[in-house]
SEMARZA-221259 format. One record per residue: residue number from 1; residue in three letters; y, z, x of N, C-alpha, C in turn. Coordinates in Angstrom, 3 decimals, decimal comma. Layout:
BEGIN
<NUM 'Ala' <Y Z X> <Y Z X> <Y Z X>>
...
//
This chain:
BEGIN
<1 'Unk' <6,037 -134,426 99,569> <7,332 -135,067 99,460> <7,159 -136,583 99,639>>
<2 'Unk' <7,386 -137,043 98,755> <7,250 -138,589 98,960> <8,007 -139,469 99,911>>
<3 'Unk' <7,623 -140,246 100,492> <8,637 -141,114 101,530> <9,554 -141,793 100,973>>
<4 'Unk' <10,472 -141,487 101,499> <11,620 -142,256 101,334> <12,012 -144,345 101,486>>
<5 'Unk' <12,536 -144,719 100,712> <12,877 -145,906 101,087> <12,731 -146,529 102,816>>
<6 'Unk' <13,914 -145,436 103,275> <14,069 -145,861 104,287> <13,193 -145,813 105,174>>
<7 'Unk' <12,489 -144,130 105,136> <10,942 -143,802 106,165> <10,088 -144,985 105,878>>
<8 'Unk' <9,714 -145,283 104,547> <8,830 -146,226 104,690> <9,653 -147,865 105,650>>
<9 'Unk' <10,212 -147,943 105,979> <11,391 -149,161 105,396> <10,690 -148,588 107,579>>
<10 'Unk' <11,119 -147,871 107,709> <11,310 -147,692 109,402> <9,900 -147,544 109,534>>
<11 'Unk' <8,899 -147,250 109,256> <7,381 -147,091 109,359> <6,372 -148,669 109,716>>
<12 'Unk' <7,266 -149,250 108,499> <6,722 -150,817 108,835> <7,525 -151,364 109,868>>
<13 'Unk' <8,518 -151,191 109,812> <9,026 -151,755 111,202> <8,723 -151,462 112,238>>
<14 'Unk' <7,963 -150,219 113,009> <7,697 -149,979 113,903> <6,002 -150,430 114,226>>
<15 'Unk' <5,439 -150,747 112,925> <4,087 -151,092 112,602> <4,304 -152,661 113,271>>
<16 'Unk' <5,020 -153,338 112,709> <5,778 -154,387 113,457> <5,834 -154,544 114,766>>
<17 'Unk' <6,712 -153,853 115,525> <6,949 -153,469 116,670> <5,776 -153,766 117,478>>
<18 'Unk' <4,637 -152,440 117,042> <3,725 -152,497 117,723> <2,706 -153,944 117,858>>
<19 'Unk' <2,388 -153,701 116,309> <1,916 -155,531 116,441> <2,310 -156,615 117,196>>
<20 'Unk' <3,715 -156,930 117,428> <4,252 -157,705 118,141> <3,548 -157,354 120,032>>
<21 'Unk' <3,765 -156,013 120,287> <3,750 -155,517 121,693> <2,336 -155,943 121,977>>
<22 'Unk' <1,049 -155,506 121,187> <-0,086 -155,670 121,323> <-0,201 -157,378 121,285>>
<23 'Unk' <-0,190 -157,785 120,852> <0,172 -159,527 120,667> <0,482 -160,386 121,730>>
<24 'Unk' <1,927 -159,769 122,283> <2,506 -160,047 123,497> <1,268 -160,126 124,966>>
<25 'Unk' <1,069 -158,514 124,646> <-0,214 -158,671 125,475> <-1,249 -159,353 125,736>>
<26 'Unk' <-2,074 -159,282 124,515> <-3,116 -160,136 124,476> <-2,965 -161,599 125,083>>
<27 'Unk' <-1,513 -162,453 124,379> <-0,873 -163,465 124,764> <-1,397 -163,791 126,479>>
<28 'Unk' <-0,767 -162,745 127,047> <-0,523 -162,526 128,697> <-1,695 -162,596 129,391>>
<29 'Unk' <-2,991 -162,000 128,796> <-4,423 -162,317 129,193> <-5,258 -163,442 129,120>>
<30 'Unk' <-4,734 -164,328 127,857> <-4,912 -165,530 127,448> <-4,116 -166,191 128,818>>
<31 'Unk' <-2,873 -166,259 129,088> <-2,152 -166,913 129,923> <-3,024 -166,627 131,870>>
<32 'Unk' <-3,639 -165,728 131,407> <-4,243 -165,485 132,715> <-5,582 -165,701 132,780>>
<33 'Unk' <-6,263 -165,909 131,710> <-7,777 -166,233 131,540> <-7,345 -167,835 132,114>>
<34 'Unk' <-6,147 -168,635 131,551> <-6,048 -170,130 131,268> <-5,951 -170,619 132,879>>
<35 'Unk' <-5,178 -169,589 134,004> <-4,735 -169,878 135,065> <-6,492 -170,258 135,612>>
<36 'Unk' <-6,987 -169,119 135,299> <-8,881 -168,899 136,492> <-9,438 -170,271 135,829>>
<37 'Unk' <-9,397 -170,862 134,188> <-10,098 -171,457 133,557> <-9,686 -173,054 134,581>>
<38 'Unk' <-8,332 -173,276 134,833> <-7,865 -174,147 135,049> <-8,498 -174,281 136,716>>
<39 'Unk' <-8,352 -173,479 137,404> <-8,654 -173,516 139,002> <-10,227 -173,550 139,001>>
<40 'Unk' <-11,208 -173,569 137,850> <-12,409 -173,452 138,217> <-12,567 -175,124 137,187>>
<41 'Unk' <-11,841 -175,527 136,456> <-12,216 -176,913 135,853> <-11,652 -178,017 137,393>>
<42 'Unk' <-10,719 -177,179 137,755> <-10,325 -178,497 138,660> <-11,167 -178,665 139,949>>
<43 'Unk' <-12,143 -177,643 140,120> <-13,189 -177,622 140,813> <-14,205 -178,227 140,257>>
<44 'Unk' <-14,664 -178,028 139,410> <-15,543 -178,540 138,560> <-14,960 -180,218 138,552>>
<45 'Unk' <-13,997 -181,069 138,533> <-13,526 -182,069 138,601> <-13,877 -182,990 139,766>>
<46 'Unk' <-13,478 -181,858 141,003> <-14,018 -182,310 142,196> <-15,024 -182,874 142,359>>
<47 'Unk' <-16,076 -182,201 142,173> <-17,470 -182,196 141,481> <-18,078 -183,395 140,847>>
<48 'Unk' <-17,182 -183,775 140,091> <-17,149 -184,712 139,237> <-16,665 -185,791 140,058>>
<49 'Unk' <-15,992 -186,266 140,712> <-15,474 -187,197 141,328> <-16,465 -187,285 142,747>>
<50 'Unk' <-17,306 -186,585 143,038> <-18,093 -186,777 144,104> <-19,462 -187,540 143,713>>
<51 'Unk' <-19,639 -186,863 142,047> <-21,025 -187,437 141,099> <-20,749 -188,875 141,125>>
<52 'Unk' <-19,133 -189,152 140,950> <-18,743 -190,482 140,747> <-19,365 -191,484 141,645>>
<53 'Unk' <-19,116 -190,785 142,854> <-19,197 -192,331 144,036> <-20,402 -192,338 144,387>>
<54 'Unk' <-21,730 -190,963 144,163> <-22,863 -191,068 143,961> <-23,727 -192,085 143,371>>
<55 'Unk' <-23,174 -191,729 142,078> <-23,676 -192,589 140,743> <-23,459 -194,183 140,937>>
<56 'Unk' <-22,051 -194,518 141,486> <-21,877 -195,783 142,025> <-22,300 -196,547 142,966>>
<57 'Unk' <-22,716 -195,660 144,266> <-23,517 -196,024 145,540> <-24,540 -196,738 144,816>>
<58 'Unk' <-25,537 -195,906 143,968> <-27,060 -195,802 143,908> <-27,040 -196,312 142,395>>
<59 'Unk' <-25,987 -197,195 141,823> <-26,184 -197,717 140,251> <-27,239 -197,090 139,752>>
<60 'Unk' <-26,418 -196,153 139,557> <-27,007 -194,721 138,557> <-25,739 -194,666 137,207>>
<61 'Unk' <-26,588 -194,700 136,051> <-25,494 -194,777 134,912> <-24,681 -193,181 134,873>>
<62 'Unk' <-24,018 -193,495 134,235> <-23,168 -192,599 133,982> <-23,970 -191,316 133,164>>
<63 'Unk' <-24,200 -191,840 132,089> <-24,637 -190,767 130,830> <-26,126 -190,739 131,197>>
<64 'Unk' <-26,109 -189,276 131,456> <-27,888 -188,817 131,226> <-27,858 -187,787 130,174>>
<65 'Unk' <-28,285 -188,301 128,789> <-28,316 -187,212 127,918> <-29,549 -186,320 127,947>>
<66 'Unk' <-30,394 -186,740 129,024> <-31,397 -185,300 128,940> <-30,523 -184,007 130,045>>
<67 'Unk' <-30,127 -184,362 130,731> <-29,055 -183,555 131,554> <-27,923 -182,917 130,838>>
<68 'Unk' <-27,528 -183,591 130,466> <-26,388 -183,147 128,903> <-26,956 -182,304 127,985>>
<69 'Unk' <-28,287 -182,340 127,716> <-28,978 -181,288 126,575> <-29,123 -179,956 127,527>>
<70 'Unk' <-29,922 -180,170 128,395> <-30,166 -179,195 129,442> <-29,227 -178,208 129,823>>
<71 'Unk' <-28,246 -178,791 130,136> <-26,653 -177,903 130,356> <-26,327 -177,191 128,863>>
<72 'Unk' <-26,363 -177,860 128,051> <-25,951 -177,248 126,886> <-27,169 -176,002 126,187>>
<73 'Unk' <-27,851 -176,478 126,903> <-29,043 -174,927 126,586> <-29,135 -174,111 127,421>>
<74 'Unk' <-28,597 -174,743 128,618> <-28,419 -173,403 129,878> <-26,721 -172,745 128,853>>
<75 'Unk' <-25,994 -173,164 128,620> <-24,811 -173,021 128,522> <-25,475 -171,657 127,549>>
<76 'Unk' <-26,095 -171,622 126,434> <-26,300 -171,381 125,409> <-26,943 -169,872 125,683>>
<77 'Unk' <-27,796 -169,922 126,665> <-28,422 -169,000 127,131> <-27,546 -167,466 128,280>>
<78 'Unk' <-26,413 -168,316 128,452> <-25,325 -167,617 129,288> <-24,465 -166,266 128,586>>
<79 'Unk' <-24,343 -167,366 127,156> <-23,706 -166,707 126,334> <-24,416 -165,048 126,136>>
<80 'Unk' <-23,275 -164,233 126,526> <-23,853 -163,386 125,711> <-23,393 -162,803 123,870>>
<81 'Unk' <-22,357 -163,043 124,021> <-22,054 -162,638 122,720> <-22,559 -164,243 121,398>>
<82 'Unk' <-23,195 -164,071 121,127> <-24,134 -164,773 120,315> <-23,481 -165,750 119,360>>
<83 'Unk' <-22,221 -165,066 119,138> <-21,130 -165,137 117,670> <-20,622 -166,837 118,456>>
<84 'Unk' <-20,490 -166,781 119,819> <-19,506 -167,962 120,305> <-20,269 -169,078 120,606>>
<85 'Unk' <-21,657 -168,967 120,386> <-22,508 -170,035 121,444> <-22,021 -170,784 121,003>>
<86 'Unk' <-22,024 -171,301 119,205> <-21,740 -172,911 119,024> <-20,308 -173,134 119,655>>
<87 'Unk' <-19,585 -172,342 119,294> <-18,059 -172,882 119,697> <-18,110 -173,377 121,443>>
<88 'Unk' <-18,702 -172,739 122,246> <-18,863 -172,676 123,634> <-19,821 -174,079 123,878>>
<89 'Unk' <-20,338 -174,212 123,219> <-20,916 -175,719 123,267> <-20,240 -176,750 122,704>>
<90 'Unk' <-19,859 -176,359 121,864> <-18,208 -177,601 121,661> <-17,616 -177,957 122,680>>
<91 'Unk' <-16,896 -176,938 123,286> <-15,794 -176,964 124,274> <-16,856 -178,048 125,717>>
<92 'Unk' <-17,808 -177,424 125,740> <-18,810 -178,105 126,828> <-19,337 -179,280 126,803>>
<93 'Unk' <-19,186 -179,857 125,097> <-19,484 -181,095 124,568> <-18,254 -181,967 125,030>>
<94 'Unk' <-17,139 -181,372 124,959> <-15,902 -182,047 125,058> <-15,702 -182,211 127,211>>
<95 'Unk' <-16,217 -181,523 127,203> <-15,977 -181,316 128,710> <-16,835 -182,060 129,393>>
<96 'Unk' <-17,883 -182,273 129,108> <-18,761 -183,547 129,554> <-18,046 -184,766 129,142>>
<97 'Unk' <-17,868 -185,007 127,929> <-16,906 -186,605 127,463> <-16,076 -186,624 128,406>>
<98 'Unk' <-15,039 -185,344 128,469> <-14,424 -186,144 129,794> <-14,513 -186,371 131,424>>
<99 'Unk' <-15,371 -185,478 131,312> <-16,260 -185,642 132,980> <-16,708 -187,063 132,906>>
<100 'Unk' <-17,618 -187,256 132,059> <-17,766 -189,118 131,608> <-16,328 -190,017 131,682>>
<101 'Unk' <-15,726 -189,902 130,929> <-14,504 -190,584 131,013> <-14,086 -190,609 132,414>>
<102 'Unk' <-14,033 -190,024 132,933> <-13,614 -189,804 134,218> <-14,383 -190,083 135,766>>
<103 'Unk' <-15,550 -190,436 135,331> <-16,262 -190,844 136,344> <-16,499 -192,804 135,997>>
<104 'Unk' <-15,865 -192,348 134,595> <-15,756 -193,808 134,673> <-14,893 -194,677 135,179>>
<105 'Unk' <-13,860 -194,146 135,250> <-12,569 -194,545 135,853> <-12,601 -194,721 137,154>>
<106 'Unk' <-13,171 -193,582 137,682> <-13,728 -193,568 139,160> <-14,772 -194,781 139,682>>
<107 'Unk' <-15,217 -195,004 138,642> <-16,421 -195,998 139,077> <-16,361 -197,915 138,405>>
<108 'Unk' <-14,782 -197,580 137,882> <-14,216 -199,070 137,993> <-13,498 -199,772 139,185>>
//
């Protein structure tokens, strides 16, 4: 018996439905990955602001790009799912610039 207009018509809508619900979710894990991501960068900041007055005591430059490579190959090696390393080194590329930026500020 073939489906009707409407069965089909109510089939996708509930296909809908669900999509939306699963979505919602996912959403909510994202929103809770962002909370841990945020309380462990602002540690990581700390961190950063202690390198600051280090680096300034002992006129030590800011940028050590052999340290910067190093991290980014430890970073690389962490990874396990293989698919994300480059992207995960982006984000870590960006996260050093502003650890830099920021120790610079500190150290004007």
């Amino acid at each position: 018996m073939p489906l009707t207009f409407f069965k089909k018509s109510w089939l996708i809508n509930e296909k809908i439905k669900r999509g939306k619900c699963m979505l919602e979710n996912e959403r909510r894990k994202i929103d809770q990955l962002d909370q841990e991501i945020i309380r462990l960068l602002e540690q990581r900041f700390d961190t950063v602001q202690t390198i600051a007055k280090v680096k300034k005591e002992q006129s030590i430059p800011i940028l050590d790009e052999s340290r910067e490579q190093i991290i980014l190959e430890k970073v690389a090696s962490y990874v396990t799912n293989k698919s994300y390393v480059s992207a995960i080194q982006t984000i870590y590329q960006e996260m050093m610039s502003s650890s830099r930026a920021y120790q610079k500020k500190q150290m004007d």
